[in-house]
C-alpha positions as CSV (number, residue, x, y, z in Angstrom):
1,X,27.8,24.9,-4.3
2,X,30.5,25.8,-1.5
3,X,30.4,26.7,1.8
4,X,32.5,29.9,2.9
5,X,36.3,28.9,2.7
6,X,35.7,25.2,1.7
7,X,38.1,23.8,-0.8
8,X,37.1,23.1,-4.2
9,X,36.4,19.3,-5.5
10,X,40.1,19.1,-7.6
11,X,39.3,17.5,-10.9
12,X,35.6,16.4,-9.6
13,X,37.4,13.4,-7.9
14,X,34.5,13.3,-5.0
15,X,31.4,13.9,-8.0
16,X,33.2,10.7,-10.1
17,X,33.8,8.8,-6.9
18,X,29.6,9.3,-5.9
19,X,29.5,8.1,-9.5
20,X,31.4,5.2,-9.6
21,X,29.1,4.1,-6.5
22,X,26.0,5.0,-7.7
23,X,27.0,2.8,-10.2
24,X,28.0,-0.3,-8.1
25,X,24.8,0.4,-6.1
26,X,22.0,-0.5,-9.1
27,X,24.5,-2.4,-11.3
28,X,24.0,-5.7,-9.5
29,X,20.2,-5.5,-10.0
30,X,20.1,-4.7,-13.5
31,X,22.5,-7.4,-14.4
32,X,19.8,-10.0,-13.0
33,X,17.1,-8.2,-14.2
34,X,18.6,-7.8,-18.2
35,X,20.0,-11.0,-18.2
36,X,16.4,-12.7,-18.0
37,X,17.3,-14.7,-21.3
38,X,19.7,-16.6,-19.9
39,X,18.0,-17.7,-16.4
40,X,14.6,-18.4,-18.8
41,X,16.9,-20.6,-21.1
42,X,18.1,-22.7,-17.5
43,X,14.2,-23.0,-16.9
44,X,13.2,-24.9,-19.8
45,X,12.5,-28.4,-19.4
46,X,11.1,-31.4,-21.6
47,X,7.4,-29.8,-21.3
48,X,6.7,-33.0,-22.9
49,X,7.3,-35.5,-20.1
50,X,4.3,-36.5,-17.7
51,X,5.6,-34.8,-14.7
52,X,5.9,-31.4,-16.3
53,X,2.2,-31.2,-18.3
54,X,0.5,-29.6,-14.8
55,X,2.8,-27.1,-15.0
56,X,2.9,-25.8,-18.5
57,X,1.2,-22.3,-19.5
58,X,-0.6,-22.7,-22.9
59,X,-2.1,-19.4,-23.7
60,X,-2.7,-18.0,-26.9
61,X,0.0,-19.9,-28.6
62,X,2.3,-19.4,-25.8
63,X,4.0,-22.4,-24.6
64,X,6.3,-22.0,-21.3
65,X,6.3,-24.2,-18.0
66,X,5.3,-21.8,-14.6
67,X,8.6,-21.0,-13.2
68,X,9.7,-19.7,-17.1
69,X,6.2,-17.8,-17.3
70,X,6.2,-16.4,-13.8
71,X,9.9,-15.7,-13.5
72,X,10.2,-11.8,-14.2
73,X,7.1,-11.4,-12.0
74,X,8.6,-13.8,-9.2
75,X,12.0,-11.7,-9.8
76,X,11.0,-8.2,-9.6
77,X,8.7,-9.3,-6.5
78,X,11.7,-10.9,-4.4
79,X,13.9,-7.9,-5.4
80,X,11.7,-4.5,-4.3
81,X,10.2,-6.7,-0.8
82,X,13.7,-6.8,0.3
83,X,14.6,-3.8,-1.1
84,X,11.9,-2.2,1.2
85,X,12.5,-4.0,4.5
86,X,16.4,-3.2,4.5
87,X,16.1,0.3,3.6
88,X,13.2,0.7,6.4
89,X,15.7,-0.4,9.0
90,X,18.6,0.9,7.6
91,X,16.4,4.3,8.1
92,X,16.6,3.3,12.0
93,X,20.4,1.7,12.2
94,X,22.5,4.1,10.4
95,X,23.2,5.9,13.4
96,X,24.1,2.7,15.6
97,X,26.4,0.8,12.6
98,X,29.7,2.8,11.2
99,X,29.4,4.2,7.8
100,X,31.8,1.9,6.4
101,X,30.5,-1.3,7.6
102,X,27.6,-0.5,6.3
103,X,28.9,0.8,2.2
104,X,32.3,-1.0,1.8
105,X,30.5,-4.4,3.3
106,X,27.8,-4.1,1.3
107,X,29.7,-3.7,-1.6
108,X,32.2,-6.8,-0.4
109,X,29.0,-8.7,-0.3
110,X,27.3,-7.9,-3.1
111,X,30.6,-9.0,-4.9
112,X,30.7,-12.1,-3.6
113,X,27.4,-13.5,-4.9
114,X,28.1,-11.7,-8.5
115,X,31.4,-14.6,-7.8
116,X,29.0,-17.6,-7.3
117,X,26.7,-16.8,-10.1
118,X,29.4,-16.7,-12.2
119,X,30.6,-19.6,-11.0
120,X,27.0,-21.8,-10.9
121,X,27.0,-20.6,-14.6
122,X,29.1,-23.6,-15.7
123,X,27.2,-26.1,-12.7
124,X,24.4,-28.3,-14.1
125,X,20.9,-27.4,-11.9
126,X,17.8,-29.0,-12.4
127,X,15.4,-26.0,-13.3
128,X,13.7,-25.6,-9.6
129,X,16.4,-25.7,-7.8
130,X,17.9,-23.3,-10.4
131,X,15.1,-21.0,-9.7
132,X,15.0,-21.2,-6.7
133,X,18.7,-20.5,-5.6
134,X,18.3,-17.6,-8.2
135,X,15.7,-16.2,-6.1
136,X,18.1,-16.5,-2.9
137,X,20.3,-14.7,-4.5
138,X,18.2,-11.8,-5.8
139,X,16.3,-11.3,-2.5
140,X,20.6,-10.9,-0.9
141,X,22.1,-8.6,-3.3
142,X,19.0,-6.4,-2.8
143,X,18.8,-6.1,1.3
144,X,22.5,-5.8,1.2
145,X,21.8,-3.0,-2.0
146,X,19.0,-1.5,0.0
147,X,21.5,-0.7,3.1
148,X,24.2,0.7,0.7
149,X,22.0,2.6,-1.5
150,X,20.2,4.6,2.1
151,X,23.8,4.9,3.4
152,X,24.9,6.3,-0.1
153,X,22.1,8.9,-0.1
154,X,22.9,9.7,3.0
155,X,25.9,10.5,2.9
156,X,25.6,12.7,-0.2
157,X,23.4,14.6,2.0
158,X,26.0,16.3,4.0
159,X,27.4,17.8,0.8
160,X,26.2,20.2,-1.3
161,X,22.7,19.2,-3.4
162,X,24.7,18.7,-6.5
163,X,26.7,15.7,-5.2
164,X,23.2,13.5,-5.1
165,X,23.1,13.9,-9.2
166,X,26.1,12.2,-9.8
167,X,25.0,9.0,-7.4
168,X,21.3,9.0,-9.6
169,X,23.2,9.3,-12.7
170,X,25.2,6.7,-12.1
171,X,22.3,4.4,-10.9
172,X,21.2,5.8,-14.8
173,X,24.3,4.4,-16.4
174,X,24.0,0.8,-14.1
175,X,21.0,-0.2,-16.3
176,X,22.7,1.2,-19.8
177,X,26.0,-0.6,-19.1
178,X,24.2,-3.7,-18.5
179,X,21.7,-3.3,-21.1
180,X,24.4,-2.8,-23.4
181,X,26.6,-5.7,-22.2
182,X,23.8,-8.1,-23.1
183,X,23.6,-7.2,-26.6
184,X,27.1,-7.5,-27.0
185,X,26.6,-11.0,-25.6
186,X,24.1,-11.6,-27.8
187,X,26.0,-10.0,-31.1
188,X,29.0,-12.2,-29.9
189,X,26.9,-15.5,-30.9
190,X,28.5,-17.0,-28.2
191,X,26.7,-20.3,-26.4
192,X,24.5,-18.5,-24.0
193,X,26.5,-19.8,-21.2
194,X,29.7,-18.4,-21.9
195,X,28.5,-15.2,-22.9
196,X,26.6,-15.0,-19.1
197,X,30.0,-16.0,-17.4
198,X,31.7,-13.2,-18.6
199,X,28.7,-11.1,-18.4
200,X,29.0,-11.8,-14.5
201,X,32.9,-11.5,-14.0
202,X,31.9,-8.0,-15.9
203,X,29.5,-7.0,-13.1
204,X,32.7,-8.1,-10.3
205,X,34.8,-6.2,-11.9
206,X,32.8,-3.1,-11.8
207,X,31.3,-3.5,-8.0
208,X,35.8,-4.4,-7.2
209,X,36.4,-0.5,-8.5
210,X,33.3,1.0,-6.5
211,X,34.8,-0.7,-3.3
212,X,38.5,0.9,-4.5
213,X,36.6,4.3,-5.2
214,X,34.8,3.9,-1.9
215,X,38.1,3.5,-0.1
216,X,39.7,6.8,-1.7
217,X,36.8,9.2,-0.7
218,X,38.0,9.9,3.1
219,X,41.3,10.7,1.8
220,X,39.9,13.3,0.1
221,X,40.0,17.6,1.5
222,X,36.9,18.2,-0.3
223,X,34.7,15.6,1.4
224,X,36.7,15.6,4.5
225,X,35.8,19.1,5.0
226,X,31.4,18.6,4.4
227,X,32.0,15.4,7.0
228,X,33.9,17.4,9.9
229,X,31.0,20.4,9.5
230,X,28.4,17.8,9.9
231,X,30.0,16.9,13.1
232,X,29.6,13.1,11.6
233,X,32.5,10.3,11.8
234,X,32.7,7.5,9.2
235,X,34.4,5.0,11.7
236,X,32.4,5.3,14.7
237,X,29.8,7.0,16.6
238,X,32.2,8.0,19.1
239,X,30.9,11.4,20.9
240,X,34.4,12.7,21.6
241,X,35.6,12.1,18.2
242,X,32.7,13.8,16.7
243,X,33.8,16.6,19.2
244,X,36.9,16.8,17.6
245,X,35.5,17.1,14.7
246,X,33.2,20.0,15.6
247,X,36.1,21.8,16.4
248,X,38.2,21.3,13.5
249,X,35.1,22.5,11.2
250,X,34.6,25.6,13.2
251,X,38.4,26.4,12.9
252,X,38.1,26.0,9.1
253,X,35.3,28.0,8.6
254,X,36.9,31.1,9.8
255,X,33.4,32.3,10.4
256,X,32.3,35.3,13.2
257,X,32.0,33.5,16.7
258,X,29.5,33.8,19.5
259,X,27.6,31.8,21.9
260,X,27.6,29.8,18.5
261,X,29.3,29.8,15.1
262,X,26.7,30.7,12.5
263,X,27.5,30.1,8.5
264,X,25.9,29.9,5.6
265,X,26.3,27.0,2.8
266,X,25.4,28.0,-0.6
267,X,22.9,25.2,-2.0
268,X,23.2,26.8,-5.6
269,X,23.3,30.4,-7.1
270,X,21.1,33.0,-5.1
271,X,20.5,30.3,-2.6
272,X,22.0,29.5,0.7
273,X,21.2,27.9,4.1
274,X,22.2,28.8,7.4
275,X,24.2,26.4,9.5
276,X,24.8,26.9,13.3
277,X,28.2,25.8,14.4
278,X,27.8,24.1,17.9
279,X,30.1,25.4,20.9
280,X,32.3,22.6,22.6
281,X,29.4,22.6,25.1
282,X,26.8,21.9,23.3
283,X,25.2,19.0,21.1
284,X,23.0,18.9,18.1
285,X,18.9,18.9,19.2
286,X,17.5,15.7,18.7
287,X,14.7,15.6,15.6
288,X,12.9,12.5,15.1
289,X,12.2,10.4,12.4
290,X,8.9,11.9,12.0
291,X,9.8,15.3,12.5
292,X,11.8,15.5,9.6
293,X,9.4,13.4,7.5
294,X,7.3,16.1,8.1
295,X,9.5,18.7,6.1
296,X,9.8,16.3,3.4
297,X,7.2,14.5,2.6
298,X,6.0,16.1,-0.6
299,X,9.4,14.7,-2.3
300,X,8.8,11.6,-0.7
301,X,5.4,10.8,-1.9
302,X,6.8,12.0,-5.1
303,X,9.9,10.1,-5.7
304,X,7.8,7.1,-4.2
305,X,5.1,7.7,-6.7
306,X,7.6,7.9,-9.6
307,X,8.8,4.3,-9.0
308,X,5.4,3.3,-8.6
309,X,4.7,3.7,-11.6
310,X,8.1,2.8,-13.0
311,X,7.9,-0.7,-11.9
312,X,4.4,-1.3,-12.5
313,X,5.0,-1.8,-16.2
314,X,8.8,-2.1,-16.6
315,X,9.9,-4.3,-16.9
316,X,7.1,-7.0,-16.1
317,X,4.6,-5.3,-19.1
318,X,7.1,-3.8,-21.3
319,X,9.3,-7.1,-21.9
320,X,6.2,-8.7,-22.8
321,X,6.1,-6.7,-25.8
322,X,6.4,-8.2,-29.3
323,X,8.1,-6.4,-32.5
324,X,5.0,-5.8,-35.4
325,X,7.5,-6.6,-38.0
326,X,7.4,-10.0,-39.2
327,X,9.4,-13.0,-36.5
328,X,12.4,-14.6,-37.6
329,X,14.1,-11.6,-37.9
330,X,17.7,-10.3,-36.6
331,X,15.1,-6.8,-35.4
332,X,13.5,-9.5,-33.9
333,X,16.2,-11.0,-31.8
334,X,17.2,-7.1,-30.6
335,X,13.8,-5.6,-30.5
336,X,13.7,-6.4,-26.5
337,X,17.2,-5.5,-25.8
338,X,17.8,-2.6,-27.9
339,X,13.9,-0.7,-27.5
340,X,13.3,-2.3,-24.0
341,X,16.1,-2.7,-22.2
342,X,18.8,0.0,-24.3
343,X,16.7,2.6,-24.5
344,X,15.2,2.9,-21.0
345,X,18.5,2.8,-19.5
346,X,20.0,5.5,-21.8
347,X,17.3,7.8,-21.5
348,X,17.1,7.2,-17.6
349,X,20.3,7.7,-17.5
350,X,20.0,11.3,-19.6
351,X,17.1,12.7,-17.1
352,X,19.1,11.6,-14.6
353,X,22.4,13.4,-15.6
354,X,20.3,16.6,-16.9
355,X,19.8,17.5,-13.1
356,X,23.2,18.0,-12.9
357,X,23.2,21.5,-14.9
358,X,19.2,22.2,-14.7
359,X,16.9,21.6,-11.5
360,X,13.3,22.9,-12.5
361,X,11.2,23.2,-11.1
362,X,12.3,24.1,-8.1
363,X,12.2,22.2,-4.2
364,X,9.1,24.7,-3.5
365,X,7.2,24.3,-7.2
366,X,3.6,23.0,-7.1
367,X,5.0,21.8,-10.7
368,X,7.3,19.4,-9.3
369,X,4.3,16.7,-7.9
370,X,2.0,17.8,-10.8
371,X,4.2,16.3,-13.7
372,X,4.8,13.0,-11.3
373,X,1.4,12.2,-11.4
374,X,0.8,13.1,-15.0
375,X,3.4,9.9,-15.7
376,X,0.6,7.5,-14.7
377,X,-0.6,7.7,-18.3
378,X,2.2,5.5,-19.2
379,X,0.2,2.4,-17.6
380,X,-2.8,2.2,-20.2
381,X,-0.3,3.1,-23.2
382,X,1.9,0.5,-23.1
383,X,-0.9,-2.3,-21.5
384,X,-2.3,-0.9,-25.3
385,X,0.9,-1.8,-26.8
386,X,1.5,-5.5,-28.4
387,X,1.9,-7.1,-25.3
388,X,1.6,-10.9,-25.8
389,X,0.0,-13.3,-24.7
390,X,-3.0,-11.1,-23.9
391,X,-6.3,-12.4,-23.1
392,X,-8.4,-9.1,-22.6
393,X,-7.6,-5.9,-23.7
394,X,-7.1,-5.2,-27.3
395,X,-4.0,-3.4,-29.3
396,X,-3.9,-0.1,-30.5
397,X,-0.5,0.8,-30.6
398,X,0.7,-2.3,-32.4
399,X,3.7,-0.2,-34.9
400,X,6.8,-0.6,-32.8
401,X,7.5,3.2,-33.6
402,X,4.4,4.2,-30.5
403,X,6.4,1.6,-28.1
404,X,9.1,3.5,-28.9
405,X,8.1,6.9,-28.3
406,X,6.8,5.9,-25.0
407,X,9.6,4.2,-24.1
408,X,11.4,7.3,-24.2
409,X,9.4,9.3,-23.0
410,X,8.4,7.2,-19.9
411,X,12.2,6.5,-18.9
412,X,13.3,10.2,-19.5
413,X,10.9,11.2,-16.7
414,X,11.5,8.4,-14.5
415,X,14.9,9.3,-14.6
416,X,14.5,13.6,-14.6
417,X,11.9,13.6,-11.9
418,X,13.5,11.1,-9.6
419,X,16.8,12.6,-9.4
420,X,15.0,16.2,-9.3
421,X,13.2,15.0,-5.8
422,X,16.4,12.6,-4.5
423,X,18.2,16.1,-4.3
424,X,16.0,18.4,-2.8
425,X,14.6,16.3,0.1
426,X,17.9,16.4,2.0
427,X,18.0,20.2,1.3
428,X,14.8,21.0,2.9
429,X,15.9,20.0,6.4
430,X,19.1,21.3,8.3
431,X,22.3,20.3,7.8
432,X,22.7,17.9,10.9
433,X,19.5,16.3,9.9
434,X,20.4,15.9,6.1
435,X,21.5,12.7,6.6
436,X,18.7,10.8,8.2
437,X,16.9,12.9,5.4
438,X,18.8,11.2,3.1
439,X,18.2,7.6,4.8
440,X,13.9,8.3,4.5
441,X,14.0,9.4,1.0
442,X,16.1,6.2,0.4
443,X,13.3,4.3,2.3
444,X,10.5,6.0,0.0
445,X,12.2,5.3,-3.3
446,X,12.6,1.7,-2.4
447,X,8.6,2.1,-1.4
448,X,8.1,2.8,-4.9
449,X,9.7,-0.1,-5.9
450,X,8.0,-2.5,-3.9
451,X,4.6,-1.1,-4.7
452,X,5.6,-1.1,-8.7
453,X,6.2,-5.1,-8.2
454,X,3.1,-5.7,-6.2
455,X,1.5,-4.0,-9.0
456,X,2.9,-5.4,-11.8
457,X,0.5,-8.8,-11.2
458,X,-2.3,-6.3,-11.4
459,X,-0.9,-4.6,-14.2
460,X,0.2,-7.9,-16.3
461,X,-3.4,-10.0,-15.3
462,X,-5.9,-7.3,-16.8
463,X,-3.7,-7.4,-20.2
């Protein structure tokens, strides 16, 4: 997990700082995403009146005007397009814009529409409007998130293949924070308003310390060290600098010299990677885009397909989902939250953070893109689950015990298997080129996503 004379990580400050970011890079999205009951409840109208009647959904019982029924579609849709776009070109522009434009602006960003949600929580909006300036909203946090969460990944790929867990689990505990912030919202009994306002100023709060954390990380030896022997400089793209830079890592290393400096950084036990050491003379070769894609693809496809499948169901199918036990209910009122919402995020969140100690199979195992594909069983079961409305398929897995069971099961290996492929992509390429390794498995994640909303009209229509 070292290279050869590298200081050590003292008290894991650099793994809890690529925490606290991972964190502040999916929090934002989750908030929006679990906090659906409260942008529904700002959609109702008087479905009564004579303007409204074209535009109320009557299906099976169900009773809700078009931008209440088509809102989580309409959300997850202007989320994972964006999502896509800005991580493509942030694939292309991370070498042209200075590292910390790119994460602490984000982040400053980011914050600031978290503020004005907050803020529009305790404004009057008629519901299109509302809807509409909602969707604004999501489709900025996500480009902005899309650029930090490539420049994240990338940068965790010039340190050793452990540091990427710690940014997947805590894009793991994102969702379970703000899964369990709703229900404490909801347990409050609170007017739905207030509960969202400080549901929001939560999520600022949060996203404030990941720009603090973000701020601390050059200060520290440990990463200082992996940045210098990647001949990379957060501040600018400065050749001379980067020189500098070169020469300060080959001093540290203390390795034998030659026309070149040649170590080795140890990936994990029994496993270790060359790295050449340029001369003052020399500069790294140029790889393409493409030419690295090439070394990688197999975890891109796979952490791509993962997602895929991911957002395909969750949460446009699985919020759909109706408890078998009899309504009126306080299981009722938590069913979504808890089973849905709870429970996806906490098991994420555990395959996530199991990577950190176990990493099988390995970067090279045929087994690795065989149990990916095996998760696209998880479509049919929960489209079989009690799913309502529904117009055409029928239930077999009514007992909220199945929905259960799959839940877990289905967020476990979403979690697992993309963290598994997010840390060995950058480690099949050389060092210099981890971080644009990084960048592309960033883009194909945020693929995933984009496909998984696209899908999710299929997915939701045949039910």
């Amino acid at each position: 997990m070292t290279a050869i004379n590298a200081p050590r990580d003292k008290y894991n400050a650099v793994w809890i700082i690529f925490f606290i970011l991972g964190l502040g890079t999916l929090l934002p999205w989750n908030f929006f995403m679990t906090a659906t009951s409260y942008f529904t409840s700002r959609l109702k109208d008087d479905v009564s009146s004579a303007n409204m009647t074209a535009n109320v959904t009557v299906l099976n019982g169900d009773t809700r005007n078009v931008l209440e029924s088509k809102f989580n579609n309409v959300m997850t849709l202007c989320a994972m397009v964006p999502l896509l776009i800005f991580t493509c070109l942030n694939s292309f522009i991370h070498q042209r814009i200075p590292q910390n434009w790119r994460i602490a602006g984000c982040l400053a960003v980011i914050m600031v529409v978290f503020l004005l949600t907050a803020v529009l929580v305790k404004v009057d909006m008629d519901p299109l409007p509302f809807f509409t300036l909602t969707m604004i909203k999501i489709v900025c946090i996500n480009s902005f998130g899309a650029v930090l969460q490539g420049s994240l990944f990338g940068l965790a790929g010039m340190l050793p293949a452990s540091y990427t867990a710690p940014i997947m689990s805590g894009q793991g505990l994102a969702g379970t924070f703000a899964a369990f912030s709703m229900i404490c919202a909801l347990a409050s009994g609170s007017a739905i308003q207030d509960s969202a306002f400080g549901y929001f100023i939560t999520a600022c709060v949060v996203i404030f310390l990941a720009i603090l954390s973000y701020l601390i990380l050059p200060r520290m030896e440990f990463f200082q060290y992996y940045l210098e022997s990647n001949g990379s400089n957060l501040a600018s793209g400065d050749e001379e600098n980067k020189m500098d830079l070169l020469k300060k890592a080959n001093n540290k290393r203390g390795c034998e010299e030659s026309d070149r400096l040649l170590c080795y950084v140890i990936d994990s036990p029994g496993e270790k990677r060359a790295v050449v050491s340029l001369t003052e003379e020399e500069t790294w070769p140029t790889t393409s885009v493409f030419g690295i894609f090439k070394q990688i693809w197999v975890m891109a496809l796979s952490v791509c397909f993962v997602f895929t499948i991911t957002i395909g169901v969750f949460p446009a199918v699985t919020v759909e989902v109706r408890s078998s036990v009899a309504e009126g209910g306080t299981w009722n009122k938590y069913f979504i939250p808890v089973s849905c919402f709870l429970l996806f995020n906490v098991m994420d969140w555990a395959g996530r953070s199991l990577t950190a100690v176990c990493m099988w199979p390995g970067k090279d195992s045929i087994m690795l893109p065989i149990m990916v594909g095996l998760r696209v069983a998880f479509v049919p079961l929960f489209m079989l689950c009690n799913v309502q409305p529904r117009q055409y398929m029928p239930v077999i897995f009514e007992h909220d015990a199945w929905y259960i069971v799959f839940i877990i099961l289905f967020s476990f290996s979403n979690g697992y298997l993309a963290s598994l492929c997010m840390c060995f992509g950058p480690k099949k390429v050389a060092q210099h080129e981890s971080e644009t390794a990084g960048a592309i498995m960033a883009f194909f994640l945020s693929l995933g996503l984009a496909l998984g909303a696209a899908l999710s009209f299929v997915f939701r229509a045949i039910i």
